[in-house]
N, C-alpha and C positions, 0 to 999 in steps of 0.2 A: 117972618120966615117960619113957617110949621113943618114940619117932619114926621113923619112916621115911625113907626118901630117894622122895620121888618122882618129882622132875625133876634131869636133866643138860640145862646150858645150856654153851654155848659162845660166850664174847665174840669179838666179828670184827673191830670195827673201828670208828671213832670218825672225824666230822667237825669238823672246828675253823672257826672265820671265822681268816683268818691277820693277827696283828697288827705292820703297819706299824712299828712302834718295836722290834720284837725282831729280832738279825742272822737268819738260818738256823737257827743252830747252838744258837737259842734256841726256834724253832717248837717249837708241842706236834707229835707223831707222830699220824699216822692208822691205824697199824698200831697194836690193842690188844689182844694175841692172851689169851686166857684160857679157865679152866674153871670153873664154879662147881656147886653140887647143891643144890639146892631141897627140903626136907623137908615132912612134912604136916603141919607146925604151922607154914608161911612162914618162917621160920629157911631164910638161904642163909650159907653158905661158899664163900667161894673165891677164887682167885688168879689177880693177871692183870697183863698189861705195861701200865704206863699212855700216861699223854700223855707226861708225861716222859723214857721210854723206861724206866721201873725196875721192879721187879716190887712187885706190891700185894698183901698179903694183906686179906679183908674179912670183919666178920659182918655179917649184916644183918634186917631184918625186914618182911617187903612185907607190906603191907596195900591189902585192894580200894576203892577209893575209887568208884570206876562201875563197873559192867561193862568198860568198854573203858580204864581208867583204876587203874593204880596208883602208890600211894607207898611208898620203899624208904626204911628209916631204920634207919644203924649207925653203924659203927665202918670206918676202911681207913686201911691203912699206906702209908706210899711217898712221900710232899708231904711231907716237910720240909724245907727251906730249905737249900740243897747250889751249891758252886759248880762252874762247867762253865769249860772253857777252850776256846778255839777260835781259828782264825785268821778264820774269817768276821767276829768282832767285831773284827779287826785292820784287815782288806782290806777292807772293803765300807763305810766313813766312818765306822765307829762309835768312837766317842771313849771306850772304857772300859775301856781297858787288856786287852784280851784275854779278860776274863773275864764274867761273868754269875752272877746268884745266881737259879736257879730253886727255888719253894717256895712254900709260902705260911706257915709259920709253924715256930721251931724243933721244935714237939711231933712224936713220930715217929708216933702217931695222932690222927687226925684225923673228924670228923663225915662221914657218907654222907648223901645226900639225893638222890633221883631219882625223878622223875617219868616213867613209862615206860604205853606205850601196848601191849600186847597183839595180836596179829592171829593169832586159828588157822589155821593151813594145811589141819590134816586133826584126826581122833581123836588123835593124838599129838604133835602139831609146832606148833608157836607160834613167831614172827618176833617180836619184840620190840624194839621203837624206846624209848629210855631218854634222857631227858635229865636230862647231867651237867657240873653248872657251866655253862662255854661248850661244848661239846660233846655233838651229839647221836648217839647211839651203837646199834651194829646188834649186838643176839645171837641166836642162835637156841635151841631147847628142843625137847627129847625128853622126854614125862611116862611114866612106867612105872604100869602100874597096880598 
């Protein structure tokens, strides 16, 4: 089975709601810089900074669910459950001895799931709105033909 590459995306960056009970030093990041390549069997690859600020490798599999509507469904590394030190959680009233456990579970891979909405620019270029987790995220794409 051979495949091609037919799209290079470029992840840009990611919206959070910011939550109230975490110091600073615990917010997700809005910088999510990455690269990923899109095959012509929907099989993507790729690596990118997340929320956390760590790097993520991912597989994945998009499937067209509307016209204007896909779902991604893999594999991505980078969420396991890691502690952070800071003095923001020191200085700023928080009662937790300086530290924070960001994660969501000790496995070093984890399930992908995003629902992401499509918008073509021209013949080659698609802007792509992805919603992941609590965060809605901006990448763009170049398809080769």
């Amino acid at each position: 089975l051979i495949t091609h590459a037919t799209t290079l995306g470029l992840h840009l960056a990611t919206a959070h709601t910011k939550n109230p009970d975490l110091p600073p030093v615990a917010q997700p990041h809005s910088s999510t810089p990455g690269i990923y390549v899109l095959f012509d069997n929907n099989v993507s690859l790729g690596v990118v900074r997340n929320s956390y600020g760590r790097v993520s490798a991912y597989v994945a599999q998009t499937f067209a669910m509307m016209p204007w509507l896909d779902l991604t469904l893999g594999f991505i590394t980078g969420y396991d459950k890691r502690r952070i030190y800071g003095q923001d959680a020191c200085t700023q009233g928080y009662t937790h001895n300086c530290w924070w456990d960001l994660g969501h579970s000790r496995a070093r891979l984890r399930p992908l799931v995003a629902l992401s909405v499509p918008h073509r620019i021209d013949d080659v270029h698609t802007i792509r709105f992805s919603l992941l987790g609590s965060g809605l995220h901006l990448s763009i794409e170049r398809r080769f033909p």
